[in-house]
FILUM-650519 format. One line per 8 residues: number of its first residue (from 0); their letters; for each residue x, y, z of C-alpha. Coordinates in nm, 2 decimals, always signed. Example, Ala and Ser with C-alpha at 12.3 -4.5 7.8 and 13.67 -1.06 7.14 Angstrom:
<rs>
0> AS> +1.23/-0.45/+0.78 | +1.37/-0.11/+0.71
</rs>
This chain:
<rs>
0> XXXXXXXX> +0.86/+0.66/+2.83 | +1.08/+0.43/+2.97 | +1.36/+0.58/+2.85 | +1.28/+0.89/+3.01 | +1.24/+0.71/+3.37 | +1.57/+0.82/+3.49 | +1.51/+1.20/+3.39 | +1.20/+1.19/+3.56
8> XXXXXXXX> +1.31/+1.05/+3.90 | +1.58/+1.30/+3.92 | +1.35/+1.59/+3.90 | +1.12/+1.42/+4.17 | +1.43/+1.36/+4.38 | +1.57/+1.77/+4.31 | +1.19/+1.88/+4.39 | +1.19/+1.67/+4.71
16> XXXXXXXX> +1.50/+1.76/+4.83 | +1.39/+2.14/+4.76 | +1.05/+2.07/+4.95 | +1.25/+1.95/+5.26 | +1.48/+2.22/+5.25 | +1.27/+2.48/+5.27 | +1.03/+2.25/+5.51 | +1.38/+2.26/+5.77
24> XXXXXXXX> +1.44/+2.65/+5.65 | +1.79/+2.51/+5.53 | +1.72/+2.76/+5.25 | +1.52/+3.09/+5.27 | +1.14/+2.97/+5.30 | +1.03/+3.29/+5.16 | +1.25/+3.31/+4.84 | +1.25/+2.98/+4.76
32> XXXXXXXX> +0.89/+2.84/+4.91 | +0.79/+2.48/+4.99 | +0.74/+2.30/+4.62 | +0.40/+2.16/+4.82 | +0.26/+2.53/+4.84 | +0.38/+2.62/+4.51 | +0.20/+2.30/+4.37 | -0.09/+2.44/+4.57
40> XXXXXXXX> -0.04/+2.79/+4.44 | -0.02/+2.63/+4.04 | -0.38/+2.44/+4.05 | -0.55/+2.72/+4.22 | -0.47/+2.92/+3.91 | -0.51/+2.63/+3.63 | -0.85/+2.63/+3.80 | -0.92/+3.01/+3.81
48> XXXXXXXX> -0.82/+3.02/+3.45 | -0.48/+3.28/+3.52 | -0.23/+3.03/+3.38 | -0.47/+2.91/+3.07 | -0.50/+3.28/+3.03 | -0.14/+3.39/+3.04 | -0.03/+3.10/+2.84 | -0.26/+3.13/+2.52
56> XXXXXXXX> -0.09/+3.48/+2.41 | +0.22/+3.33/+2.46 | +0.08/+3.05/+2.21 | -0.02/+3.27/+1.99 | +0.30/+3.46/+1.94 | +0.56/+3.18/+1.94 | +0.31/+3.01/+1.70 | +0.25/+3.36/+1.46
64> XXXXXXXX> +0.63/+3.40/+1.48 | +0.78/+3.04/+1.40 | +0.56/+3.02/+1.10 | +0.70/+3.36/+0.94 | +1.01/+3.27/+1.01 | +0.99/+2.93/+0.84 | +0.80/+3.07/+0.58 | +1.11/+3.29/+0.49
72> XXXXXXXX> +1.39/+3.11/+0.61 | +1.33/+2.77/+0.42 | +1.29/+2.92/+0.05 | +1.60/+3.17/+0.11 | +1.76/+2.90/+0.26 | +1.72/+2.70/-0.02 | +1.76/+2.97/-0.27 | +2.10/+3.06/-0.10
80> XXXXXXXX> +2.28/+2.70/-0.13 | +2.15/+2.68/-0.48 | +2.22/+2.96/-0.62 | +2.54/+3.14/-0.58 | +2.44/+3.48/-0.70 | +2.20/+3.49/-0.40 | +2.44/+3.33/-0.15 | +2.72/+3.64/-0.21
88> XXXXXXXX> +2.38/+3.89/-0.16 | +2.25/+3.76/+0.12 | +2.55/+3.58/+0.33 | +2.69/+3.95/+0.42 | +2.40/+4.08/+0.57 | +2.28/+3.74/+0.73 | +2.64/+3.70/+0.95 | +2.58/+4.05/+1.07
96> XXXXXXXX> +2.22/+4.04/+1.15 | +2.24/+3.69/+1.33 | +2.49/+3.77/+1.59 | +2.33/+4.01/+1.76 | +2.08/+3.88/+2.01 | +1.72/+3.92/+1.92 | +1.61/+4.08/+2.25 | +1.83/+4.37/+2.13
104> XXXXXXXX> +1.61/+4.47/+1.91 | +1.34/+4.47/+2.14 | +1.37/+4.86/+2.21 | +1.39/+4.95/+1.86 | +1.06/+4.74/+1.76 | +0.89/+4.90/+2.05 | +0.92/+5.23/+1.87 | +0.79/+5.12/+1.52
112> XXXXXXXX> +0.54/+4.86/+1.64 | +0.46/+4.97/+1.99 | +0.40/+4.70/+2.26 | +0.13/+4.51/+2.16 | +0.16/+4.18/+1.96 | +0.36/+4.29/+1.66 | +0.63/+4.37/+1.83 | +0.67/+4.04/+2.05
120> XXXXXXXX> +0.58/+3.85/+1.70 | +0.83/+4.04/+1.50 | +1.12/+3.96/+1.76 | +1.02/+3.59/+1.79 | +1.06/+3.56/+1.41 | +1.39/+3.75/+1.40 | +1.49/+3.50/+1.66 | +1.40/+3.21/+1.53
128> XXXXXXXX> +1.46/+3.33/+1.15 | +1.86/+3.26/+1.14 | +1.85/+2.89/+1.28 | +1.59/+2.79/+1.02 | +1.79/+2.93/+0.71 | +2.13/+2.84/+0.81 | +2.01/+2.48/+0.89 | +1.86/+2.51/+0.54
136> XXXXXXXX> +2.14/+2.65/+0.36 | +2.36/+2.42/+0.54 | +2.13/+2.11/+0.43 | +2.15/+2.21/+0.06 | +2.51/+2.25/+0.07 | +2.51/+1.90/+0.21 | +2.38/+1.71/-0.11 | +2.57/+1.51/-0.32
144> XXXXXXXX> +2.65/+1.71/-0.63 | +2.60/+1.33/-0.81 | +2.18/+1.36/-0.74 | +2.17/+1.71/-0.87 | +2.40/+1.65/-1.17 | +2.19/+1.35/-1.27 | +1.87/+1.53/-1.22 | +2.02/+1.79/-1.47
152> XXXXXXXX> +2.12/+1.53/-1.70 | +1.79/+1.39/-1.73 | +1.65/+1.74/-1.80 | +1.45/+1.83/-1.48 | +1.39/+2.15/-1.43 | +1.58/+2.38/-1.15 | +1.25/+2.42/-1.01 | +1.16/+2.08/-1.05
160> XXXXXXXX> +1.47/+1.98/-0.86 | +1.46/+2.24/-0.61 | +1.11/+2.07/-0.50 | +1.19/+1.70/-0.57 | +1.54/+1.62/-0.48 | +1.69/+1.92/-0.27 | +1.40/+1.99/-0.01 | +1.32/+1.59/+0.03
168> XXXXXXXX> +1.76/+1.57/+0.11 | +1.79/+1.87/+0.28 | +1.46/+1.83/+0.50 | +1.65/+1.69/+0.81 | +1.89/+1.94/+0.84 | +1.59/+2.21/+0.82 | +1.38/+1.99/+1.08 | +1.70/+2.05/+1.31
176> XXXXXXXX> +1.72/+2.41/+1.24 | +1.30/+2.44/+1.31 | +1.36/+2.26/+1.63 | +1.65/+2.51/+1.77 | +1.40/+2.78/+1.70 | +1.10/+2.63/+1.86 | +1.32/+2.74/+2.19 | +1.45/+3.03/+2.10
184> XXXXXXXX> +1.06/+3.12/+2.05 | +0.98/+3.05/+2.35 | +1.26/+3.22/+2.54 | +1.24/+3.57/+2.34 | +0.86/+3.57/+2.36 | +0.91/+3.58/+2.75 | +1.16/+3.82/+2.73 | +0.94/+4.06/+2.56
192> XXXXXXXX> +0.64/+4.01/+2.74 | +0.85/+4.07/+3.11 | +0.98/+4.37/+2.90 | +0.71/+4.54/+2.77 | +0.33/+4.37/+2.78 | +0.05/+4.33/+3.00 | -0.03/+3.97/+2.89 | +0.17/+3.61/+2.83
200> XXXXXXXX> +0.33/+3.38/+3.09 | +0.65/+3.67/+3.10 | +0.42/+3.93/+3.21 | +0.24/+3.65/+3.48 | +0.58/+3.55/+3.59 | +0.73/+3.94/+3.63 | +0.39/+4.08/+3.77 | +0.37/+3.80/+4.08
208> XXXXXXXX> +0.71/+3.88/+4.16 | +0.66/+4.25/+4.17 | +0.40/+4.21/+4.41 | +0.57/+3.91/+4.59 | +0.31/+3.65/+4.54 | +0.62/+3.42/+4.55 | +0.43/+3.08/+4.50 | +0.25/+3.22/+4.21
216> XXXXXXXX> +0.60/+3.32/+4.05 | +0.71/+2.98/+4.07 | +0.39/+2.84/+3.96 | +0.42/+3.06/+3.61 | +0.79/+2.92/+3.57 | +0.70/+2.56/+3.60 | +0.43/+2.60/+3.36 | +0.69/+2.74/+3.12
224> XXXXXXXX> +0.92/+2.48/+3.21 | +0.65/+2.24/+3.10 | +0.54/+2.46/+2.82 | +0.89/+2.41/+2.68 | +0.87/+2.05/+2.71 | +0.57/+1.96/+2.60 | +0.66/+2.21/+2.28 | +0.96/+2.02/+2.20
232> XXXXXXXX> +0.77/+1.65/+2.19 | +0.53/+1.73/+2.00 | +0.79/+1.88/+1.75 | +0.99/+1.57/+1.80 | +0.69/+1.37/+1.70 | +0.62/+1.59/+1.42 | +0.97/+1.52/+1.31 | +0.96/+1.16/+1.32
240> XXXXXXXX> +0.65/+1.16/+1.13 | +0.80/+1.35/+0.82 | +1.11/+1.13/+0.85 | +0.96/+0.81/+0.89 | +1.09/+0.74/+0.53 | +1.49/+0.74/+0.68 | +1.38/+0.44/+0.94 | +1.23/+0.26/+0.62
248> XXXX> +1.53/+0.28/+0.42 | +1.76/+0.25/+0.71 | +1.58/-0.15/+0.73 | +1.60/-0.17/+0.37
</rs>
């Protein structure tokens, strides 16, 4: 926490310095309102229950779409630094899928999924998808060739090795690729709840403005603000936890 001291005090001084602003109407006290009010604005609705209720969808999707796209990204990940045959397959079709940006396809899912949750999940796993099976591919790829060739020599199986001496080398790598994602998660499943949906912290965010409850607005992008951080700490203890065997060896 300590660490993070510095961090903090800046954003108190930025929010302060915002507050007088717009106290002194140095900026536009409508567009960008007192942080005080909007503070004001933001426990009104964690008390009324609006922000818990935008936020829980949002939840839901980022969670429903990280875990399909880890599901499927790890194992062809895997697959595609081990076995050539599937590398020259898949690689093609990967690097032109993964530059185009995933709220692109948000029109074309609209018209085979609609608007409702399947949609928003689908392009929340196409986003995060590429990050988690490059970072995979990439951390196979990374392995000595000495721990593999000795695991051959001594018979193991491919599967065998796949399981005991690939994903164990490779698993920082993936943790890195899993931890891009977690953002891009969160971003596209605002994107496609401001574009089409009538629930999430997107659609709170978009609907305040469009009726110019401008307190409220800023209330639903500090939640996601904090949403985003709190997200990536408890994946950063996560990650720690399934590491904890590098700190060991690094004392070793």
């Amino acid at each position: 926490m300590k660490a993070r001291l510095p961090g903090f005090l800046l954003i108190a001084f930025l929010l302060a310095a915002w507050e007088i602003s717009s106290a002194t109407e140095v900026i536009d006290p409508v567009s960008l309102p007192r942080v005080s009010a909007i503070l004001a604005s933001w426990w009104s609705s964690i008390t009324s229950g609006a922000i818990v209720g935008a936020v829980l969808p949002t939840l839901w999707r980022i969670l429903a779409g990280f875990t399909l796209a880890t599901l499927v990204g790890v194992p062809v990940g895997l697959l595609m630094g081990t076995i050539p045959f599937v590398f020259r397959l898949l690689e093609p079709l990967t690097e032109f899928i993964r530059p185009i940006p995933s709220a692109a396809y948000i029109p074309v899912a609209i018209l085979f999924l609609g608007i409702g949750d399947e949609m928003k999940i689908f392009v929340v796993f196409l986003a995060s998808l590429f990050p988690i099976l490059l970072n995979s591919f990439a951390g196979v790829r990374g392995i000595d060739p000495v721990l593999i060739d000795t695991a051959h020599t001594f018979g193991t199986s491919r599967l065998a090795t796949l399981r005991q001496i690939v994903l164990p080398a490779a698993l920082p790598s993936i943790l890195t690729g899993m931890r891009i994602s977690v953002g891009l998660c969160l971003i596209v499943a605002v994107v496609a709840e401001m574009i089409s949906g009538n629930s999430g912290i997107g659609y709170f965010i978009l609907n305040n403005q469009r009726i110019f409850r401008v307190p409220e607005m800023f209330a639903g992008i500090f939640t996601l603000g904090l949403l985003g951080y709190l997200i990536n700490l408890a994946f950063l203890h996560i990650e720690h936890f399934l590491l904890r065997w590098r700190t060991t060896a690094e004392t070793i």
